[in-house]
VMD Tcl script that builds the backbone (N, CA, C; Angstrom):
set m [mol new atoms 441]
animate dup $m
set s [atomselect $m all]
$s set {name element resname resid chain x y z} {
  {N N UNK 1 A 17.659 -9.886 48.603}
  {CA C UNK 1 A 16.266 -10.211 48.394}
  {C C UNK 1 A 15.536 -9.071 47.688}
  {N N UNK 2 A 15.881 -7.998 48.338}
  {CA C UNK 2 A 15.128 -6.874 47.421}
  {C C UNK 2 A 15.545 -6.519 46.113}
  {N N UNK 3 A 16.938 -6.637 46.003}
  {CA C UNK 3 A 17.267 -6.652 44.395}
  {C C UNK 3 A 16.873 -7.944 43.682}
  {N N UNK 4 A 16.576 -8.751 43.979}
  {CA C UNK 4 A 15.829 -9.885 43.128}
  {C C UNK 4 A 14.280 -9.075 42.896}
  {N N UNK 5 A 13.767 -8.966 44.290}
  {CA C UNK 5 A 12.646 -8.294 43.321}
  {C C UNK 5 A 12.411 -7.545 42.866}
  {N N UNK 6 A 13.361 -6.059 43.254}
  {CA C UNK 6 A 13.173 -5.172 41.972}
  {C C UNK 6 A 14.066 -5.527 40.804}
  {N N UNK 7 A 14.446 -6.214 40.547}
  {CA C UNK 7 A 14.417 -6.658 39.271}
  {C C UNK 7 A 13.376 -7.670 38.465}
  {N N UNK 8 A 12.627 -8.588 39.340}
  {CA C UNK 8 A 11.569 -8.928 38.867}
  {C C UNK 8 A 10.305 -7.874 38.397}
  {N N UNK 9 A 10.584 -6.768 39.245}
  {CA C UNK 9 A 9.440 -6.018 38.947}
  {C C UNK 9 A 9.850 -5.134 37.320}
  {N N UNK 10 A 11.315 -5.014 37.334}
  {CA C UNK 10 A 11.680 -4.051 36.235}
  {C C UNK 10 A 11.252 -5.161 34.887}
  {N N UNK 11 A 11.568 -6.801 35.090}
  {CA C UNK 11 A 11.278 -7.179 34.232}
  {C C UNK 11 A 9.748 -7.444 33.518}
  {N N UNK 12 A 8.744 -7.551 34.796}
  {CA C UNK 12 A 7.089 -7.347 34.895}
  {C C UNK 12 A 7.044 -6.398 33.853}
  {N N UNK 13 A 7.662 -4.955 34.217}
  {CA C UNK 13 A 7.323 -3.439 33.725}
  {C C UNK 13 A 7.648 -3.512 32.369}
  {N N UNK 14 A 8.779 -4.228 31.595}
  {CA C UNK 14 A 9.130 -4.350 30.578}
  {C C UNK 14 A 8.536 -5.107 29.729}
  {N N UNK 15 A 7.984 -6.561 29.840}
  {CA C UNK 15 A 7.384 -7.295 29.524}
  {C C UNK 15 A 5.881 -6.550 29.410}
  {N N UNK 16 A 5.395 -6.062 30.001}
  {CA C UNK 16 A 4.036 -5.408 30.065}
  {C C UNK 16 A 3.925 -4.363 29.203}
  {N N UNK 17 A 5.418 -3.399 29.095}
  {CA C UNK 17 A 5.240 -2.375 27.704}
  {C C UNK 17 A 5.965 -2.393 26.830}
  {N N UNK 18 A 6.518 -3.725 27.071}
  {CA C UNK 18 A 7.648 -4.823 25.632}
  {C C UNK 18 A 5.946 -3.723 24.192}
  {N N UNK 19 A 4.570 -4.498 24.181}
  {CA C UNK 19 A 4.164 -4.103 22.618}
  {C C UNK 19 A 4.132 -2.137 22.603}
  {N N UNK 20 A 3.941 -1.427 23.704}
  {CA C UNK 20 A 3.675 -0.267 23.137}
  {C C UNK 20 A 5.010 -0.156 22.869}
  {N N UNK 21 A 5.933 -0.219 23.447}
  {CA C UNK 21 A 7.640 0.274 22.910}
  {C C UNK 21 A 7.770 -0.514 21.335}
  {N N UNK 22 A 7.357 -1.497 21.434}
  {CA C UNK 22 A 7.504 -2.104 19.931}
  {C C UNK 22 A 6.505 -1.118 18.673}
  {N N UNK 23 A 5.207 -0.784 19.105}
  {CA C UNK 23 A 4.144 -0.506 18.160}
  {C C UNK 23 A 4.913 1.450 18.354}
  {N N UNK 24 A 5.276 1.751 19.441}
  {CA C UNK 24 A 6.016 3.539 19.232}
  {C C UNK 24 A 7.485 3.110 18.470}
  {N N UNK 25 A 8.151 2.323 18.334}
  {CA C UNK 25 A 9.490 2.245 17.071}
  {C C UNK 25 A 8.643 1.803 15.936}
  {N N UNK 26 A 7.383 1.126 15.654}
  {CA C UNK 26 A 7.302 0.811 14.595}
  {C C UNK 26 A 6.757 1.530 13.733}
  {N N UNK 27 A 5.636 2.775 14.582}
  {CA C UNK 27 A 5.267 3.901 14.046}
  {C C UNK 27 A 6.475 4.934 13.903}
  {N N UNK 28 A 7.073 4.974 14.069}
  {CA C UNK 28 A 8.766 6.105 13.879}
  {C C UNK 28 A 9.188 5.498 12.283}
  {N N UNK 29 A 9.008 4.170 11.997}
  {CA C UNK 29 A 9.880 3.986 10.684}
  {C C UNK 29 A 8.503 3.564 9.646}
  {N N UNK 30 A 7.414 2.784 10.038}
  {CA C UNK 30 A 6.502 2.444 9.092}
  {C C UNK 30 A 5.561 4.144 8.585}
  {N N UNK 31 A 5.608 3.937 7.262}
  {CA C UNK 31 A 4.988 4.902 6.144}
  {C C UNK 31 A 2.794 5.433 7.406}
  {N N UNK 32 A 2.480 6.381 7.176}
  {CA C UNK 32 A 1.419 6.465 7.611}
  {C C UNK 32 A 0.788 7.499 6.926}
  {N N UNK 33 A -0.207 6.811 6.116}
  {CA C UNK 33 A -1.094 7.203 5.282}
  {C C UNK 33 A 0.003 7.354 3.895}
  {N N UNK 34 A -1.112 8.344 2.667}
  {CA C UNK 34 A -0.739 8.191 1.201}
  {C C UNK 34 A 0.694 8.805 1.425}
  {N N UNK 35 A 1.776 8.348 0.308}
  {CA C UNK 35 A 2.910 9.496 0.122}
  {C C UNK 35 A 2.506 10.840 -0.422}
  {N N UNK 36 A 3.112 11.608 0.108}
  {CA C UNK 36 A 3.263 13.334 -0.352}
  {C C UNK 36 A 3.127 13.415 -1.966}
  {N N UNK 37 A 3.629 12.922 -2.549}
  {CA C UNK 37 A 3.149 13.405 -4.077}
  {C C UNK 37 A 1.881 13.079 -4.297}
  {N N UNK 38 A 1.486 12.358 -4.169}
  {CA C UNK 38 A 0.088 11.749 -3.794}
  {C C UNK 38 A -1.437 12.344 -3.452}
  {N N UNK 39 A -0.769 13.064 -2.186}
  {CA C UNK 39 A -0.878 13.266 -1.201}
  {C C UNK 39 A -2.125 14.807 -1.530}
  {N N UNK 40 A -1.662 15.760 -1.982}
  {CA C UNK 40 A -2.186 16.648 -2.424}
  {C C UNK 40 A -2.558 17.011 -3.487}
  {N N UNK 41 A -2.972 16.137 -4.630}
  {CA C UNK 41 A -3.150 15.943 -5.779}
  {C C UNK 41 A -5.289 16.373 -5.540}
  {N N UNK 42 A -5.729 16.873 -6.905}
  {CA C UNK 42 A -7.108 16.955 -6.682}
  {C C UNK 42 A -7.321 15.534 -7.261}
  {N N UNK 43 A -8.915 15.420 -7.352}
  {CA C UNK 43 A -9.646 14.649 -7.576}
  {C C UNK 43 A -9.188 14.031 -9.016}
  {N N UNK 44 A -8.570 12.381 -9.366}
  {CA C UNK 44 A -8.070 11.944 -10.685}
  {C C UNK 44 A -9.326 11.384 -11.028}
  {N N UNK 45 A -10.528 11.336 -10.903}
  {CA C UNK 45 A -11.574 11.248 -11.905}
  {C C UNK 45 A -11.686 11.382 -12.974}
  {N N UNK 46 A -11.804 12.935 -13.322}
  {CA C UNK 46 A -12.089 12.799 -14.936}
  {C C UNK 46 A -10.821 12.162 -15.577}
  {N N UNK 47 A -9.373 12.113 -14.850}
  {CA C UNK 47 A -8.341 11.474 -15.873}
  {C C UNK 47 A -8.724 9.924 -16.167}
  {N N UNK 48 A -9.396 9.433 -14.982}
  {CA C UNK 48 A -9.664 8.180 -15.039}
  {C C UNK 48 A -10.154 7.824 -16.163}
  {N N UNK 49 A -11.732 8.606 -16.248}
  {CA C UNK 49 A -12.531 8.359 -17.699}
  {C C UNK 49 A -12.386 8.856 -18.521}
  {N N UNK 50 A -11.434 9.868 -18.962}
  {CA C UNK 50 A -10.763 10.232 -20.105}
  {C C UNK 50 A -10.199 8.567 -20.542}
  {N N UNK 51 A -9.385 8.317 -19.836}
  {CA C UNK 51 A -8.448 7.043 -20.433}
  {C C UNK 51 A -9.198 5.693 -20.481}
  {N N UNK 52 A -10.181 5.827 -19.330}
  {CA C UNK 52 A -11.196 4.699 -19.806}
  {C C UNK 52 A -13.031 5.280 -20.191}
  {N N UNK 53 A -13.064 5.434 -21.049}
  {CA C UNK 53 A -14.601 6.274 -21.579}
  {C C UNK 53 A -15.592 5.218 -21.266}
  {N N UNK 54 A -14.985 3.988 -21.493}
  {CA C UNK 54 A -16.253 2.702 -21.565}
  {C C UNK 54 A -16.842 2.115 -20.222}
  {N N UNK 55 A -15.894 2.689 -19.262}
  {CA C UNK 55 A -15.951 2.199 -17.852}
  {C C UNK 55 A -16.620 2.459 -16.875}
  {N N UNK 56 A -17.512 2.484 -15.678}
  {CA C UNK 56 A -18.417 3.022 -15.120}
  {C C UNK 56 A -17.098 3.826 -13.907}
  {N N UNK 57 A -17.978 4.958 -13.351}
  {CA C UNK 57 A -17.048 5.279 -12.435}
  {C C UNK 57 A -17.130 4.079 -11.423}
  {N N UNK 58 A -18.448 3.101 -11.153}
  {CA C UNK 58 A -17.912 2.435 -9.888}
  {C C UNK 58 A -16.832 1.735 -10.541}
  {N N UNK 59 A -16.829 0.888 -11.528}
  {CA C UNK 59 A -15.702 0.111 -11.918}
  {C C UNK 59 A -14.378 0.729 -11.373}
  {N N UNK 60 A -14.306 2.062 -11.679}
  {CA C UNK 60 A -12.683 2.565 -11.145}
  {C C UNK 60 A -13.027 2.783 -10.029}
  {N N UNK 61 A -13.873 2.959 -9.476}
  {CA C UNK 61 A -13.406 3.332 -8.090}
  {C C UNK 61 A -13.250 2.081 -6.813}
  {N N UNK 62 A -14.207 0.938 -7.854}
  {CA C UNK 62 A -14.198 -0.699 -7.052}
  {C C UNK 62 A -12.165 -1.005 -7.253}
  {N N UNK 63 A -11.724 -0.518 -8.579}
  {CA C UNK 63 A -10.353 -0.934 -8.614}
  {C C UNK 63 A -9.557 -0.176 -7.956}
  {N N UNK 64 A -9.470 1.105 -8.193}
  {CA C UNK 64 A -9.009 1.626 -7.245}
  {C C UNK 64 A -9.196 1.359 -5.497}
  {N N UNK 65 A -10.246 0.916 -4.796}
  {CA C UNK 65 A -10.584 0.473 -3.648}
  {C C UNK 65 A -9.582 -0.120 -3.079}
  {N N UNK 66 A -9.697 -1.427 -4.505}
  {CA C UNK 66 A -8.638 -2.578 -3.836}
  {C C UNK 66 A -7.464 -2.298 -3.741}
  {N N UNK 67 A -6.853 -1.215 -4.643}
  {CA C UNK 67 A -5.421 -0.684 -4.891}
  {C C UNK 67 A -5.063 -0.053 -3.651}
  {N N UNK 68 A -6.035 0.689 -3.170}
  {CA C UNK 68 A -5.984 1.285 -1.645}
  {C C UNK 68 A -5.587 0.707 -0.618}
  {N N UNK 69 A -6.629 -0.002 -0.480}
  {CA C UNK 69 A -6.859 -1.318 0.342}
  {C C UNK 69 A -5.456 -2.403 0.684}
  {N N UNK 70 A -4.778 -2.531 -0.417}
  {CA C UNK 70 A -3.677 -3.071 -0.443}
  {C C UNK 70 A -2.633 -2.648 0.180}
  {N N UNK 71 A -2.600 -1.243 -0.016}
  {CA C UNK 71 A -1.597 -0.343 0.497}
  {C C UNK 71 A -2.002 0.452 1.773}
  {N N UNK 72 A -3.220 -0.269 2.249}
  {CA C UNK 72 A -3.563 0.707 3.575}
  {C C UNK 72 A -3.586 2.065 3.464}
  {N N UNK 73 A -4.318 2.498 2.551}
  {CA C UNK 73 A -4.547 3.901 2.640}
  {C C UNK 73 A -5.663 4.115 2.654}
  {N N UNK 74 A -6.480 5.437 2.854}
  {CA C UNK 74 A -7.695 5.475 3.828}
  {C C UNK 74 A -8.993 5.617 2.309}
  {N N UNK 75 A -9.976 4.702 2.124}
  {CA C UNK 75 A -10.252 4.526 1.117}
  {C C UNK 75 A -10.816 5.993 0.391}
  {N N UNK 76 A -10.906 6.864 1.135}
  {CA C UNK 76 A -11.360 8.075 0.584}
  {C C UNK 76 A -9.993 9.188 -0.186}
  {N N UNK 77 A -9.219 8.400 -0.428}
  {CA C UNK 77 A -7.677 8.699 -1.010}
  {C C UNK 77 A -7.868 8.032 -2.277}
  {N N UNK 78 A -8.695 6.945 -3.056}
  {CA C UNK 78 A -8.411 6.410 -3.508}
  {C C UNK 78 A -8.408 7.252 -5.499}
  {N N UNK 79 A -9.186 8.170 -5.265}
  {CA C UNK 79 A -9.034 9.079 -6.337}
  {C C UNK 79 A -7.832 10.362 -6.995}
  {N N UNK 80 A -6.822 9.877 -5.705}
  {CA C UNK 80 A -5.493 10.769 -5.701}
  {C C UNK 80 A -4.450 9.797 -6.716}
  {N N UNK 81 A -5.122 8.949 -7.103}
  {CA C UNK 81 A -3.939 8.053 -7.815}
  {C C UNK 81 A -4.737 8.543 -9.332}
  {N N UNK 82 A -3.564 9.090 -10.400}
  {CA C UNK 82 A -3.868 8.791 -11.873}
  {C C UNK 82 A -3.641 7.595 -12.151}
  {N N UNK 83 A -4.311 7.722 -13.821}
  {CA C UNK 83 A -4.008 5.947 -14.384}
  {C C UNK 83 A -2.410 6.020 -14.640}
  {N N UNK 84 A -1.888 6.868 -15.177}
  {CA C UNK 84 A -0.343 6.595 -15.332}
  {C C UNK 84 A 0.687 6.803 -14.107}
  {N N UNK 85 A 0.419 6.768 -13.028}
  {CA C UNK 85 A 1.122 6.112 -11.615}
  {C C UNK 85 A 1.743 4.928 -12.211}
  {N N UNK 86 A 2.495 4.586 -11.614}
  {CA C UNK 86 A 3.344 3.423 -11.808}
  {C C UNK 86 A 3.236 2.947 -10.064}
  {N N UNK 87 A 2.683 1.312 -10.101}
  {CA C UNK 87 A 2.579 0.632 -8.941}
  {C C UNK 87 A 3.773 1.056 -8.021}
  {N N UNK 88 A 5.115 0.927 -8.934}
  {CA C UNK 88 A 6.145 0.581 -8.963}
  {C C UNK 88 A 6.998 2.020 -7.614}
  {N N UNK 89 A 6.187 3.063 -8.237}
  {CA C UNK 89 A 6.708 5.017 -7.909}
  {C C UNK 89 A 5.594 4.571 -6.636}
  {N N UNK 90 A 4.558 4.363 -6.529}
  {CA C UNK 90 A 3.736 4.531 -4.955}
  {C C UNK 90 A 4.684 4.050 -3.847}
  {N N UNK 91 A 5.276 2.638 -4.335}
  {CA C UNK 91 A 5.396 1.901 -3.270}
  {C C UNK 91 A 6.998 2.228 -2.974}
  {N N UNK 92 A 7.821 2.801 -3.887}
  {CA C UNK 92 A 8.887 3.893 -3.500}
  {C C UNK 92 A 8.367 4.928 -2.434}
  {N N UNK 93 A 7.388 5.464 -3.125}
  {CA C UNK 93 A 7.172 6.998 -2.648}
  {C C UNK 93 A 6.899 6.697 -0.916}
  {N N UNK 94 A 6.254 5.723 -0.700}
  {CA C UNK 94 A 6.119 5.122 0.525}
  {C C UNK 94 A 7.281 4.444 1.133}
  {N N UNK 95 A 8.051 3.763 0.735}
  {CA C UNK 95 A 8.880 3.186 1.260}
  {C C UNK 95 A 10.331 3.742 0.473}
  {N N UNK 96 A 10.913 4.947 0.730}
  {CA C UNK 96 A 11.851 5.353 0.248}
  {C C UNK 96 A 13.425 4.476 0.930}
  {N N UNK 97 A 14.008 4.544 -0.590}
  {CA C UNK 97 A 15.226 3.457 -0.162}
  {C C UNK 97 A 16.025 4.126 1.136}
  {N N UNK 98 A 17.177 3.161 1.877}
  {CA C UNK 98 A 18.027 3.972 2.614}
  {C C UNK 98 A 18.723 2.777 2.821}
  {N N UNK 99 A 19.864 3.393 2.267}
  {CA C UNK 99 A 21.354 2.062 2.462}
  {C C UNK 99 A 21.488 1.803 3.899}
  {N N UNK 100 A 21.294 2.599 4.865}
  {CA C UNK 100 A 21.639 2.004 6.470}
  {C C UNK 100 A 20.723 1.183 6.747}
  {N N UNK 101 A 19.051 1.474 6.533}
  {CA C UNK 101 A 18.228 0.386 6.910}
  {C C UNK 101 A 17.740 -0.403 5.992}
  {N N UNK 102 A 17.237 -1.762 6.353}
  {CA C UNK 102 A 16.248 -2.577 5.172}
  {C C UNK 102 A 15.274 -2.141 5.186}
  {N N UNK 103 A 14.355 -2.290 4.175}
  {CA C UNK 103 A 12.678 -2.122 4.158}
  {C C UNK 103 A 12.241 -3.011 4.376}
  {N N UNK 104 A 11.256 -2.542 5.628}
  {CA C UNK 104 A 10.287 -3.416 6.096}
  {C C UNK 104 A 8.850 -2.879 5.951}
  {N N UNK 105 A 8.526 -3.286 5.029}
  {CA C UNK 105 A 6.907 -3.061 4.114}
  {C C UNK 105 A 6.033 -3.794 5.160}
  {N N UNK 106 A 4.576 -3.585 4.478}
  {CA C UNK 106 A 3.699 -4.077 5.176}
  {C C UNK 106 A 2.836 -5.038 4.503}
  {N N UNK 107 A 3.776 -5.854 3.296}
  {CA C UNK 107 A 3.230 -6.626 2.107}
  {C C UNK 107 A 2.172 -5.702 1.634}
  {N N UNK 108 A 2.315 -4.846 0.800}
  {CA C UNK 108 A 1.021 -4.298 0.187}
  {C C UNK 108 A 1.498 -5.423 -1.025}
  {N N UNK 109 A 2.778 -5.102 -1.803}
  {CA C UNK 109 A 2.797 -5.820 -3.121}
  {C C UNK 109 A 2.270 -7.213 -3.299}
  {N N UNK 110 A 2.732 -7.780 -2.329}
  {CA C UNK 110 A 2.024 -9.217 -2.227}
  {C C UNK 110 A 0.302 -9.364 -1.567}
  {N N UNK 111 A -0.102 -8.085 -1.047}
  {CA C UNK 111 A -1.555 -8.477 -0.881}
  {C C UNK 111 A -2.397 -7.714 -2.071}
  {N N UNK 112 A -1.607 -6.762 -2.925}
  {CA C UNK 112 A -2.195 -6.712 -3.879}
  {C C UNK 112 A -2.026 -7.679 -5.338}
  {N N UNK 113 A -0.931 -8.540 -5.084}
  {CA C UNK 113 A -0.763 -9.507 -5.879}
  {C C UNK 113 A -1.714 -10.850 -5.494}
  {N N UNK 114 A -2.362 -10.755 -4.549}
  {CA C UNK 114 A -3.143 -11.991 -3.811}
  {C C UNK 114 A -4.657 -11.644 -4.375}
  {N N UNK 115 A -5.158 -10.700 -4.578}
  {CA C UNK 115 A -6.198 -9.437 -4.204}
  {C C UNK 115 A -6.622 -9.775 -6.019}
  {N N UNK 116 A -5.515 -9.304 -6.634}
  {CA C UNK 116 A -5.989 -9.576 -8.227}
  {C C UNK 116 A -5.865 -10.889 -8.355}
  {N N UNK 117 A -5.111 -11.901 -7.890}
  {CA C UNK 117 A -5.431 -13.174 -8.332}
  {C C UNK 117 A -7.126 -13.744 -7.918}
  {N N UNK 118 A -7.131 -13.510 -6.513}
  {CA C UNK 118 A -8.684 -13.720 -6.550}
  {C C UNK 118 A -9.594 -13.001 -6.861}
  {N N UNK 119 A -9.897 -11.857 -7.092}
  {CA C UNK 119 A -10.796 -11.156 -7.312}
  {C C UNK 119 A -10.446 -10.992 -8.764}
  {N N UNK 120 A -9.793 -10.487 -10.024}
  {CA C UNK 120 A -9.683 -10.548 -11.386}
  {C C UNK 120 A -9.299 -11.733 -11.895}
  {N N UNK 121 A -8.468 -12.712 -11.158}
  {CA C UNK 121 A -7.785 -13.694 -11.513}
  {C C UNK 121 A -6.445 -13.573 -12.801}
  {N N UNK 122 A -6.163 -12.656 -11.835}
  {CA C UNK 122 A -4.961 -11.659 -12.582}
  {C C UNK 122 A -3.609 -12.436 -12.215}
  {N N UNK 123 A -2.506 -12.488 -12.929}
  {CA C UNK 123 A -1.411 -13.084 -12.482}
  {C C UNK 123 A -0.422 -11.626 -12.454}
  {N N UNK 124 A 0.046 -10.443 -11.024}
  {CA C UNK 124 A -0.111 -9.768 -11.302}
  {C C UNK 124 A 1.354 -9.619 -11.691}
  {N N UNK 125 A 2.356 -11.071 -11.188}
  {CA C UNK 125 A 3.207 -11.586 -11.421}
  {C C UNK 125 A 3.791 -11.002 -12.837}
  {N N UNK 126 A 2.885 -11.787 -13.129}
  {CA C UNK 126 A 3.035 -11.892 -14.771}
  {C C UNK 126 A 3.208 -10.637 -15.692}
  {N N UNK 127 A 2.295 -9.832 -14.977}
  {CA C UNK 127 A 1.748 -8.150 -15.320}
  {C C UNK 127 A 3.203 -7.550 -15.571}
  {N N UNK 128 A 4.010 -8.079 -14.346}
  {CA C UNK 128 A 4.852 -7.336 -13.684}
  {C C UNK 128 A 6.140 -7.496 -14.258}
  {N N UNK 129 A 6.215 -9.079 -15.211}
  {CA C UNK 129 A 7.843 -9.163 -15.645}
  {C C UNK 129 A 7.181 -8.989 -16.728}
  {N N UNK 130 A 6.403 -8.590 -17.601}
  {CA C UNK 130 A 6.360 -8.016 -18.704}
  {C C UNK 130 A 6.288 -6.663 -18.891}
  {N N UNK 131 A 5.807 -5.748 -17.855}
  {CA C UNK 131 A 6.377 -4.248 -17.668}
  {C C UNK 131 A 6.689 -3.977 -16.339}
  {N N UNK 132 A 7.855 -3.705 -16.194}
  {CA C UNK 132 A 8.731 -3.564 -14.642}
  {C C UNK 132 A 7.961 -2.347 -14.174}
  {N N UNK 133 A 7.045 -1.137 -15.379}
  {CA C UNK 133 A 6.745 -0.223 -15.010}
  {C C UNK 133 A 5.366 -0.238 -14.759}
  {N N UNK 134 A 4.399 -1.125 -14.802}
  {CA C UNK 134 A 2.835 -1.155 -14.590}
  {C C UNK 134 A 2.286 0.011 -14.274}
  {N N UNK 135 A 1.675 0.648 -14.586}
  {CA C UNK 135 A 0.993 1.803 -14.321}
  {C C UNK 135 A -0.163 1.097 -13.399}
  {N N UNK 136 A -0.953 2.010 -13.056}
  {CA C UNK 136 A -2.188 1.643 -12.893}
  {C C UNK 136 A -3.611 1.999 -13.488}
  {N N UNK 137 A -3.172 2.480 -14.026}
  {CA C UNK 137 A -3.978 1.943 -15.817}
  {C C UNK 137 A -4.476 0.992 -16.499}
  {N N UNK 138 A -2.717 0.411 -16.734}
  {CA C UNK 138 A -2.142 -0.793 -17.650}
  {C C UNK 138 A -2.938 -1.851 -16.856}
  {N N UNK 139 A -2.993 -1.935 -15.279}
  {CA C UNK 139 A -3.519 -2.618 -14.367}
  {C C UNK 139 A -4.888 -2.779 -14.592}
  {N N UNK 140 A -5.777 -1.709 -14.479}
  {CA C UNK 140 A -7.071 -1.607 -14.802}
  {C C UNK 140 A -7.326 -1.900 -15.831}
  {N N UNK 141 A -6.930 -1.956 -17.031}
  {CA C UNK 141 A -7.026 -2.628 -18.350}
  {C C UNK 141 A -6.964 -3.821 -18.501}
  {N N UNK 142 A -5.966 -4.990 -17.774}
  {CA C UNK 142 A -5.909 -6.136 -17.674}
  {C C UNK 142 A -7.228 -6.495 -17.021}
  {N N UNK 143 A -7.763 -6.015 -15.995}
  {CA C UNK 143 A -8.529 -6.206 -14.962}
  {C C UNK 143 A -10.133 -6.207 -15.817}
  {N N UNK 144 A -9.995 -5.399 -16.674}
  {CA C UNK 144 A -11.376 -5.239 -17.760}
  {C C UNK 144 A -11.193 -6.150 -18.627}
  {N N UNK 145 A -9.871 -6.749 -19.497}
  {CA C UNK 145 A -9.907 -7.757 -20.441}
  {C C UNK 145 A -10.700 -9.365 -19.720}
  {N N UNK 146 A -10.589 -9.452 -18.682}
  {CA C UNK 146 A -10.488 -10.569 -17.684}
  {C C UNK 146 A -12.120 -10.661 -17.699}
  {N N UNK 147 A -13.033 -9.582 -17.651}
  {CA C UNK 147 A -13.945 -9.668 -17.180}
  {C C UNK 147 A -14.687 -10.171 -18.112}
}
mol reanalyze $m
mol bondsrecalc $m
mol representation Tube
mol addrep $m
């Protein structure tokens, strides 16, 4: 009788910290905050309007927002990205390969592919099999033709 219930109770105890044991392994392998190259970079402003002169800073910094935003990074990061980043190098730099495990992302690519369809009405799809390398530049440029 008593080993029935301490085992009911071990299973109570488990079931009850079944999500923090899940949310402490998921913080051990999921990315938190910008990647390191990234990471310590100064302020990409003036590169911004060097490459776009015609553009207001909110304009880059509304695009950049969403670029953030996508990738869960803390929006006051969002000036650590140059225009010649490649979408492609962030979401490495964050999710670096490893043959033993799969990557398990947090859909940034697809919520930033959701993100420009409604808000630019961007196909970013499209962006994407015509340069495997998209900068985010090349991105912001589409995003201004649109408008």
């Amino acid at each position: 009788m008593y080993t029935a219930m301490l085992i009911c109770l071990v299973l109570i105890a488990l079931a009850v910290n079944t999500h923090f044991f899940v949310a402490c392994v998921a913080s051990a392998f999921l990315p938190c905050g910008i990647p390191q190259p990234y990471r310590c970079r100064a302020c990409q402003g003036k590169n911004w309007q060097r490459a776009f002169p015609t553009a207001s800073k909110e304009d880059i910094r509304n695009f950049l927002a969403v670029f953030v935003n996508a990738f869960v990074f803390s929006d006051s990061q969002k000036l650590n990205f140059h225009p010649d980043d490649t979408i492609l190098a962030v979401y490495r730099a964050l999710y670096p390969a490893n043959r033993w495990l799969p990557v398990i992302d947090m859909d940034e690519l697809e919520t930033l592919e959701e993100i420009m369809e409604t808000d630019y009405g961007l196909s970013l799809r499209r962006l994407w099999n015509e340069n495997e390398h998209l900068t985010l530049g090349e991105l912001f440029a589409a995003t201004r033709q649109k408008a």
